[in-house]
VEXBAMI-131760 format. One record per residue (C-alpha): residue in one letter; x negated, y negated, z negated. Coordinates in steps of 0.001 Angstrom, whole numbers, plus 500000, padded with zeros to 6 digits. Layout:
BEGIN
AXYZ
...
END
This chain:
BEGIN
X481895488336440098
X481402485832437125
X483925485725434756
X485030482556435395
X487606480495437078
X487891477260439101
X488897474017437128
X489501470743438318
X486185467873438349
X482599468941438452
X479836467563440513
X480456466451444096
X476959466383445402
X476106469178448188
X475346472432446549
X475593471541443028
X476922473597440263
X478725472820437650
X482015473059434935
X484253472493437926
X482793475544439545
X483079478402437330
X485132479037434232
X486290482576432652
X488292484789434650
X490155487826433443
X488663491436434314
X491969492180436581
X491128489291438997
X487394491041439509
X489155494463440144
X491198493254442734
X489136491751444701
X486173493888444712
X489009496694445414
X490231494510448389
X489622496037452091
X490297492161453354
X486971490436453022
X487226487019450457
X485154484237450309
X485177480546448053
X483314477523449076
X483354474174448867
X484266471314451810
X483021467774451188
X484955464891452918
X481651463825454691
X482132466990457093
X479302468897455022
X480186472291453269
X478490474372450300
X477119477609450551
X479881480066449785
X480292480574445690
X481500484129445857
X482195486816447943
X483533490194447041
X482010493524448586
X484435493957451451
X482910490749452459
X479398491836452715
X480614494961454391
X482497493238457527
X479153490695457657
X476577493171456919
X474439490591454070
X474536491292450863
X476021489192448153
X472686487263447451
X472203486915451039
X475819485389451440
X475837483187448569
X472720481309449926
X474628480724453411
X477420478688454845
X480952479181456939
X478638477674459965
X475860480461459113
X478485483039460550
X479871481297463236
X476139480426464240
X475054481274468311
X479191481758469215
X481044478464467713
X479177474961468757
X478905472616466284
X481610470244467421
X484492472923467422
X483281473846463382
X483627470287462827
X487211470050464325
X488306473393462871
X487429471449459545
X489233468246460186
X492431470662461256
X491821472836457812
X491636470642455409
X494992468662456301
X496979471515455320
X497127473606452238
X497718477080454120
X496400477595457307
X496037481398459269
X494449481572462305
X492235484081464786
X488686483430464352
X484830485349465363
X482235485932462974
X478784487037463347
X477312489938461692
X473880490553460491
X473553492405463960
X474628489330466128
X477963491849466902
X480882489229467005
X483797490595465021
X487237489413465663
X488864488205462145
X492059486852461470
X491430484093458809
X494019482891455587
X492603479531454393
X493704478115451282
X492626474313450426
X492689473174446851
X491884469424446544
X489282468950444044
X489109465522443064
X487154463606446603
X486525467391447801
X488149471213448256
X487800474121447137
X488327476866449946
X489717480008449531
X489048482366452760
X490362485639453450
X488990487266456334
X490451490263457735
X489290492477460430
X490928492824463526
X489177494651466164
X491003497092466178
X493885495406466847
X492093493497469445
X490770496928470774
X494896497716471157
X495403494232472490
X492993493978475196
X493808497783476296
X497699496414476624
X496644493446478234
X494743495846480807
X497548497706481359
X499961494888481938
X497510493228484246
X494707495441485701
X494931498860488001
X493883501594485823
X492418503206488869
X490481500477490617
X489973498205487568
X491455495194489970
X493783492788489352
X497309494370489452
X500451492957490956
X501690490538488156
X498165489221487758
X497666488501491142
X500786486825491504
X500203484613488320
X496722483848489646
X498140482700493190
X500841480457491451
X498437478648489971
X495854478536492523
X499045476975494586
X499473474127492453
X495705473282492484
X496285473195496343
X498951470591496010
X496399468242494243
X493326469269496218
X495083469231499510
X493361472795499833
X494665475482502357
X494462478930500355
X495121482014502022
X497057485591501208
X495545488525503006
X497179491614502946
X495498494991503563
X496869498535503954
X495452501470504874
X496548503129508592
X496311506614507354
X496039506987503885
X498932509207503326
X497507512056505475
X494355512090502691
X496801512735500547
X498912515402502449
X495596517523503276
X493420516630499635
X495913516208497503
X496970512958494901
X494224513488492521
X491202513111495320
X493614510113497108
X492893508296494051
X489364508827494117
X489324507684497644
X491012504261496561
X488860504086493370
X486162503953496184
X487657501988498973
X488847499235496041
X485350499139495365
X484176498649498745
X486620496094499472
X486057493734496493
X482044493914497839
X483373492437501426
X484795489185499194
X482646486570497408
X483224486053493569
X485575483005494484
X488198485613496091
X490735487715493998
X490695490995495156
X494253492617493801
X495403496392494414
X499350495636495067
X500386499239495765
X499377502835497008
X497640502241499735
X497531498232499875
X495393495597498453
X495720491940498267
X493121489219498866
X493482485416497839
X490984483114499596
X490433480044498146
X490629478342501397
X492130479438504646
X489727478730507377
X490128480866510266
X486809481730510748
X485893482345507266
X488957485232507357
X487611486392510399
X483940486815509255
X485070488409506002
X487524491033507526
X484780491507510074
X482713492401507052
X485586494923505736
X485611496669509083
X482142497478509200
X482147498286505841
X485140501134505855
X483321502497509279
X481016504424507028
X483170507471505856
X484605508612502733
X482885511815501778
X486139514068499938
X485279517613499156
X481871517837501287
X483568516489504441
X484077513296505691
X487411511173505689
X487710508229507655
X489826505312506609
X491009502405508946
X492217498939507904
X494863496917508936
X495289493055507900
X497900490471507736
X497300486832506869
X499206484069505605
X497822480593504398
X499706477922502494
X501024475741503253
X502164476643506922
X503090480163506250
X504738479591502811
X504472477659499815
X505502479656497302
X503563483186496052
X506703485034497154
X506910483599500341
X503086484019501354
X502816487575500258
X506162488145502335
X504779486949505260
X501597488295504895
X503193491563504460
X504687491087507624
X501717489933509715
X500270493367508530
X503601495609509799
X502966493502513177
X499142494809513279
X500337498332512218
X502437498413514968
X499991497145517868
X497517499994517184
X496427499692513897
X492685498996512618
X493693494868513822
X494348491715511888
X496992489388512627
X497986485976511813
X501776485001510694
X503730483275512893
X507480481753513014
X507525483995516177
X506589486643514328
X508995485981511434
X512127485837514594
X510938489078515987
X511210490592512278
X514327489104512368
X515227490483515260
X514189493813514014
X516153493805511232
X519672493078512753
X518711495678515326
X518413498090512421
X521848496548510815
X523463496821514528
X521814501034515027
X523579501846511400
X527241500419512789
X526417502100516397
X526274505404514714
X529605504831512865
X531332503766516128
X529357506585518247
X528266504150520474
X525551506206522059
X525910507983524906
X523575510469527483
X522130510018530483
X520290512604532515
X517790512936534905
X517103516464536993
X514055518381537394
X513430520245540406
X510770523037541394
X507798522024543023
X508347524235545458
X511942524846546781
X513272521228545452
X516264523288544033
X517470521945540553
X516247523627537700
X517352521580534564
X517681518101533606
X516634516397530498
X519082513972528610
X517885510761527600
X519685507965525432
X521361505627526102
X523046502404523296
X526246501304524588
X526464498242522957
X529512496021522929
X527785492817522961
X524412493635524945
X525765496473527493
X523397499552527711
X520752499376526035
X517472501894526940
X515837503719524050
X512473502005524743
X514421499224523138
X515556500384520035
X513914504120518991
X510767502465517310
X513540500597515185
X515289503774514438
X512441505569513399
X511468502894510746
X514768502634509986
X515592506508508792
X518149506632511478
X516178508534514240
X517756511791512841
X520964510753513021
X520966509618516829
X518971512626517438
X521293514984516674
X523959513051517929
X521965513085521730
X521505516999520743
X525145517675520336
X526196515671523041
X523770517546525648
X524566520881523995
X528338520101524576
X528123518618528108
X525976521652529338
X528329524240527981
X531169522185530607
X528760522920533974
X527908526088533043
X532128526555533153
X531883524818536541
X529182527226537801
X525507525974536460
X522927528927535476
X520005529606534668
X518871525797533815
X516828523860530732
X518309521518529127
X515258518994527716
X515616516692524912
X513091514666523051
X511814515004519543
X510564512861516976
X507946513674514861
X509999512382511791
X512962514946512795
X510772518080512704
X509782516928509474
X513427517076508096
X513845519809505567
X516878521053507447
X515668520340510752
X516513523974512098
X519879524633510156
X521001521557512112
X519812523037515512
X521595526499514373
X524828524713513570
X524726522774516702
X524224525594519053
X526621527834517248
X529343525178517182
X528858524571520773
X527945528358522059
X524954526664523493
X522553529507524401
X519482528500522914
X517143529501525649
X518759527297527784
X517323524411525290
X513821522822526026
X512219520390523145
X510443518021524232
X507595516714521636
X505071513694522193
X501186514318521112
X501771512538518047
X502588515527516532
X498965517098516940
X498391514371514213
X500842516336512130
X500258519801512732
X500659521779509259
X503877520210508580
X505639520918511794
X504023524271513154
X506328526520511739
X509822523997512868
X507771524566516316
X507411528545515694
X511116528835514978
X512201526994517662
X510629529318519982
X511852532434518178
X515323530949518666
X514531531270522756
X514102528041523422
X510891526083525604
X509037523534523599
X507180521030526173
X504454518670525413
X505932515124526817
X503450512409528349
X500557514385528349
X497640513053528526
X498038509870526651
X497701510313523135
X495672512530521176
X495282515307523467
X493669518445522131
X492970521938523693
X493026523884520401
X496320522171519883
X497800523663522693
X496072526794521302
X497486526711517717
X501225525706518793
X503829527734520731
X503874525342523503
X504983526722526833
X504565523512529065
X503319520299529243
X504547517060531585
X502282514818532846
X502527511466532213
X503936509067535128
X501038506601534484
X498742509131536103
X501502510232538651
X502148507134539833
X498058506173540780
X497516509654542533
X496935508428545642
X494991505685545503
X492905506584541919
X490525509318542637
X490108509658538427
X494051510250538246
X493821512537540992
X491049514364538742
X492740514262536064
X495889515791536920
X493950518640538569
X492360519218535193
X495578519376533381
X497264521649535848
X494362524080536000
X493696523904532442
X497374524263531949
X497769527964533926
X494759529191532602
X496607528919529024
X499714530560530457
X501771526776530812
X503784525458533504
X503156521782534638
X505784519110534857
X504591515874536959
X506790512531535734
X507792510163537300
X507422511350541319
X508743508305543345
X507877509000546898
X507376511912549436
X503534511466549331
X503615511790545653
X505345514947545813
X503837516698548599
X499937515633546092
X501423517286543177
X502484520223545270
X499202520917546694
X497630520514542754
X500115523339541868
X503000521431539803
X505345523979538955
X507988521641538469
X508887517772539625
X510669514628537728
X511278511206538757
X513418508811540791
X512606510131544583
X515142512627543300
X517513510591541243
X517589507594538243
X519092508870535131
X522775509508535523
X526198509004533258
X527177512438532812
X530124512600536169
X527570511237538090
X525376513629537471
X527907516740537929
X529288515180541154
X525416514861542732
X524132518369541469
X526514520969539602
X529569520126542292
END
């Protein structure tokens, strides 16, 4: 650097040199600013909107730019700004500058390279007569915008999926609301989940689950045009905003998904299939707020979880009362269970043969003080989302346990007494201990006990095989209930220590007029005794029935042509008296 110093007057005309520019500067100015890591430059800025070519710059300056000092000295503040800042926003940056005498702000230059590196600019103005004198310090901040922009990707992008996270895709859906209100638009909230995610990451574990919704996020954001925010909101659920809510534009598109996700998942060389279930809500008739449309939305998608999964459904105030409804059911099941408001009911089962009684299975029953009784098909699917099955469950078992010990006193032997299972019970930790402390407490002998489980639990095999195993090394039967319906399997009935199955009443109740019930039921009961199982046929109403079922070889009978379910004294005056 010169040894010289700026002085006040001098020529004014565009790249002129002069007196004013340069006068003798002391040796401890040059050290520090070719010893200075912040880049500096000095230039002039003429009042007609026109600047010089800079005067000096030290060496940190020609590092960060990548021109040397004679190369700088012949350009301009525009020069590195050139291809990234228009010439209109240079000339307003000017007009801001040179009313003040200290301005800092964030600004891009571009290097030799054409690399555009983020600087954070201190501009001192010195008025020079009809001109300034500019004093520039340029400091480089990419690394700090390196941090920035990696916090700003945390705080608002899935580090899994790379999509829009929760608070992004709520502050992108607030203000895609309020362009609504002034385009009279209809924008819609579609909410996704997957129907059995969690068993990929039961079996494969949580590191190849996220894989899978690395993958699926990426298949999903293909089934959307640009226009559509595609947002992962949890686990195993994604959001979508339209930017307009016609119906069959949502239709086409989550057409579009389903075909997409029919193609597997490939997870450790074998294939995983994923289905999708979708709930919609569009302003402003389902909400008009973000919270409110993702609500509902999330609600649709519960209602298509519920219907069978793999569906798509549309909110609806009938939709919201039935959630309603569901949720004071749940309220009223957690105050039944204080006031033991539930009571059994039981129903006998007779041999196919003699007719004689050979057990009875106790069923549920919600004595509610408001509605009367109230049958389980009315309030167990409530339970079990609720977290309260287990509770009622062993309430039902103790109650049975308790009531059975009372007719064996008044003469009953050699019986089963048959009680139904959920899924979500065997998977209780202490499942067992609370079947040991129930039959102990009562003197129940547990080969007297028959557990009835649904074919649901084929879907959940590993978890509950061994509850299953130690039931039957207890003594007690474990039945497959309404077979035939669900997802029927013979190695099932292979791997588990099942020792009968009972045929569903929907096949039962067609035998004589459907020849493919008829079929059917002759395929369970012969498939059945060739495994070593007895055969329980559900819901027998009528003589005809019976005497069918009989001829297919039913070991044993259940339905009303024998008797309804019975309060406990009815029972024990019709069959143990």
């Amino acid at each position: 650097m010169d040894n010289t110093v700026w002085a006040q007057g001098g020529p004014t005309q565009p790249g002129a040199r002069g007196p004013a520019d340069t006068v003798v500067a002391d040796d401890l100015l040059r050290q520090l600013l070719d010893k200075a890591e912040d880049a500096y430059f000095i230039f002039r800025a003429y009042k007609n909107g026109r600047v010089s070519p800079f005067l000096e710059a030290n060496p940190a300056a020609c590092r960060t730019t990548g021109y040397s000092r004679e190369e700088l000295l012949t350009m301009t503040f525009h020069d590195l700004a050139k291809g990234y800042t228009s010439a209109q926003q240079l000339r307003k940056l000017q007009e801001n500058v040179l009313h003040q005498p200290y301005t800092t702000m964030e600004w891009v230059h571009v290097n030799r390279g054409g690399e555009l590196l983020p600087v954070e600019l201190s501009i001192r103005v010195v008025p020079d007569g009809y001109d300034y004198v500019i004093f520039m310090t340029a400091r480089d901040i990419s690394k700090r915008k390196e941090l920035e922009n990696a916090l700003h990707a945390m705080a608002y992008f899935d580090d899994k999926t790379g999509l829009p996270n929760r608070r992004r895709f709520t502050e992108l859906l607030t203000e895609r609301l309020k362009q609504a209100g002034l385009t009279n638009s209809s924008p819609a909230v579609v909410f996704i989940v997957f129907d059995n995610f969690k068993q990929v990451n039961n079996v494969f574990g949580y590191n190849i689950g996220d894989e899978v919704v690395t993958t699926a996020g990426r298949r999903i954001r293909s089934c959307f045009p640009p226009n559509c925010t595609v947002s992962r909101w949890g686990d195993d659920e994604f959001l979508v905003l339209l930017p307009d809510g016609d119906y069959a534009l949502q239709r086409e598109l989550l057409v579009r998904m389903q075909t997409v996700f029919a193609q597997p998942f490939v997870v450790e060389e074998q294939q995983v299939f994923l289905t999708l279930s979708a709930g919609i809500a569009v302003y402003p008739a389902d909400g008009c707020t973000p919270e409110a449309l993702v609500q509902n939305a999330g609600t649709a998608v519960a209602a298509a979880k519920r219907r069978g999964k793999s569906g798509v459904v549309r909110y609806t105030e009938a939709l919201h009362q039935r959630v309603t409804e569901r949720l004071q059911l749940a309220s009223d099941l957690r105050r039944a269970i204080m006031a033991d408001e539930f009571c059994v009911y039981f129903q006998p089962e007779v041999c196919g043969e003699s007719g004689n009684l050979v057990g009875m299975e106790a069923l549920v029953r919600w004595q509610h003080p408001q509605r009367g009784l109230v049958y389980p098909d009315n309030f167990i699917a409530v339970a079990e989302d609720a977290g309260l099955i287990s509770h009622i469950g062993e309430n039902v078992f103790y109650q049975s346990c308790t009531q059975a010990r009372m007719w064996e006193q008044r003469g009953l032997k050699d019986y089963r007494m048959a009680v139904n299972l959920s899924v979500l019970q065997l998977q209780q930790p202490d499942f067992l201990k609370v079947i040991d402390r129930i039959v102990t407490e009562t003197r129940m002998n547990p080969r007297y006990c028959q557990f009835e489980i649904t074919e649901s639990v084929f879907m959940h095999v590993e978890a509950v095989q061994d509850i299953l195993t130690g039931l039957q090394e207890m003594g007690s039967t474990i039945a497959i209930d309404d077979f035939g319906t669900g997802f029927s399997s013979l190695s099932y009935l292979r791997k588990l220590p099942i020792q009968m199955v009972k045929v569903d009443r929907s096949f039962v109740r067609n035998i004589l007029t459907s020849k493919n019930d008829w079929v059917i039921i002759k395929a369970i009961v012969d498939l059945a005794h060739q495994l070593g199982l007895q055969v329980v046929a559900e819901g027998v109403e009528t003589q005809e029935q019976e005497q069918s079922l009989r001829d297919l070889g039913c070991d044993f009978m259940q339905g009303y042509l024998y008797s309804r379910p019975l309060a406990s004294g009815d029972f024990e005056k019709r069959f143990i008296i």
